[in-house]
C-alpha positions in Angstrom: 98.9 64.7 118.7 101.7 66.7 119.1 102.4 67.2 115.4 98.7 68.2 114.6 99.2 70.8 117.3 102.6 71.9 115.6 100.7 72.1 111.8 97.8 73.7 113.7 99.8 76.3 114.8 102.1 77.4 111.7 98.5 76.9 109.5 96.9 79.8 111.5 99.8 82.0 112.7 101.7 82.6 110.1 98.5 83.6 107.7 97.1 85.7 110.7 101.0 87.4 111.8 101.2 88.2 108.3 97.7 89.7 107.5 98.1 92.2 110.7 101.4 93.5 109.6 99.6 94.1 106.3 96.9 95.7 108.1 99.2 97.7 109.9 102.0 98.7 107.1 98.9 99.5 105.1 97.0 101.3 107.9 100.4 103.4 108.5 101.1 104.9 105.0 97.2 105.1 103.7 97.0 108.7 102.3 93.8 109.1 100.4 95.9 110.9 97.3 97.1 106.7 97.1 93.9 105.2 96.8 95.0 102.4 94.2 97.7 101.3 97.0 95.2 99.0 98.4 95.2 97.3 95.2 98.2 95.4 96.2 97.4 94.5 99.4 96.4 90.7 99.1 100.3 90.8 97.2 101.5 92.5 99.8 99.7 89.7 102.3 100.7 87.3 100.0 104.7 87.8 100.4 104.1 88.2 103.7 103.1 84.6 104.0 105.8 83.2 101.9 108.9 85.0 103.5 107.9 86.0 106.6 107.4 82.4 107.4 111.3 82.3 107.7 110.6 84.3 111.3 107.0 83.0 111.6 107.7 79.3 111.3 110.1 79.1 114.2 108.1 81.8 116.1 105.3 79.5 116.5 106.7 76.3 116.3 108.3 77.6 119.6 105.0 78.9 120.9 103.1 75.4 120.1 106.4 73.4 121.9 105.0 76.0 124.9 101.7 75.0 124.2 102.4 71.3 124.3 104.3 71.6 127.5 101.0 73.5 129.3 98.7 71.2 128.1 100.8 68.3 129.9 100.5 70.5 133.3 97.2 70.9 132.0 96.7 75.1 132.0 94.0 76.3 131.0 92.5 78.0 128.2 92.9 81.2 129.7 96.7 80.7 130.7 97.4 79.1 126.9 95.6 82.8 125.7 97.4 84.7 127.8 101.0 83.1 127.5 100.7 82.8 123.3 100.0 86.2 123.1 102.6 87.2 125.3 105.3 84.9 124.2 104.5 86.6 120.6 104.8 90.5 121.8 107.8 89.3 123.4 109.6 88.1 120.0 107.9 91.5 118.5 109.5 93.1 121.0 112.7 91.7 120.5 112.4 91.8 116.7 112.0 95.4 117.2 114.9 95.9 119.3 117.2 93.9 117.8 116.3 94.9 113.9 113.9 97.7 114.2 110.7 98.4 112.9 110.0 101.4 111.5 109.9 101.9 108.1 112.5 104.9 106.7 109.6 106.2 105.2 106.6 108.1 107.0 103.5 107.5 107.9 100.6 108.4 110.6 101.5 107.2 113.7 104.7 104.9 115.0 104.7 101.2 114.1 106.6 100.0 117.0 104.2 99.7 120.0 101.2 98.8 117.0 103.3 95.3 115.8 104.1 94.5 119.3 99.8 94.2 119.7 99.6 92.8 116.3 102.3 90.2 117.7 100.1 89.6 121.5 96.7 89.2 119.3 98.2 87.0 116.9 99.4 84.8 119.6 96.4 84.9 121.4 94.4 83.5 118.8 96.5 81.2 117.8 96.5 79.8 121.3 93.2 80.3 121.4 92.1 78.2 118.3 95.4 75.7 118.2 96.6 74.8 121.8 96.4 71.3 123.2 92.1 70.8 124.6 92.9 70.2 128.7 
């Protein structure tokens, strides 16, 4: 059980963790004089999988050990949501503090506060679709 909750996890938040940050990245430095920008973007999702699931992996393995411990005091759904997505914004918000991220280049708004969503709906989600059933 606990293993299909572990696999559950990495299969659906590392895809989804990496396709908002390509939302985002691309939503940041669209300009309409780079149209054929958004030719790359499954690549750019792509990578994303592969190497960002260096930070990803761990990121959710330690939110589905959270998980499994919840489901044993046997929290709801709503407090599995709500903790997933904030355990996630937290590590966004550390990532953030700790490496930074915004890009040296510029875009159309900051990326900062955007990732640190991207990182609570991710989590949410996840929790959502791959914590323990009470």
């Amino acid at each position: 059980m606990n293993k299909r909750i572990w696999l559950r996890h990495l299969a659906l938040g590392i895809p989804l963790a990496a396709l908002l940050h390509t939302c985002l990245q691309f939503a940041h430095a669209y300009s309409s004089r780079f149209d054929n920008d958004w030719d790359i973007f499954p690549l750019h999702w792509f990578l994303g999988v592969v190497f960002g699931s260096v930070v990803l992996g761990p990121a959710f393995s330690v939110q589905a050990l959270l998980a499994i411990s919840l489901g044993k005091k046997h929290a709801g759904r709503v407090t599995q949501i709500v903790a997933g997505g904030l355990l996630q914004g937290v590590f966004v918000w550390l990532w953030a503090e700790v490496i930074g991220i915004e890009p040296s280049l510029s875009g159309n708004f900051l990326l900062t506060e955007p990732m640190i969503a991207a990182g609570c709906v991710a989590g949410a989600i996840v929790a959502a679709f791959g914590a323990p059933r009470p």
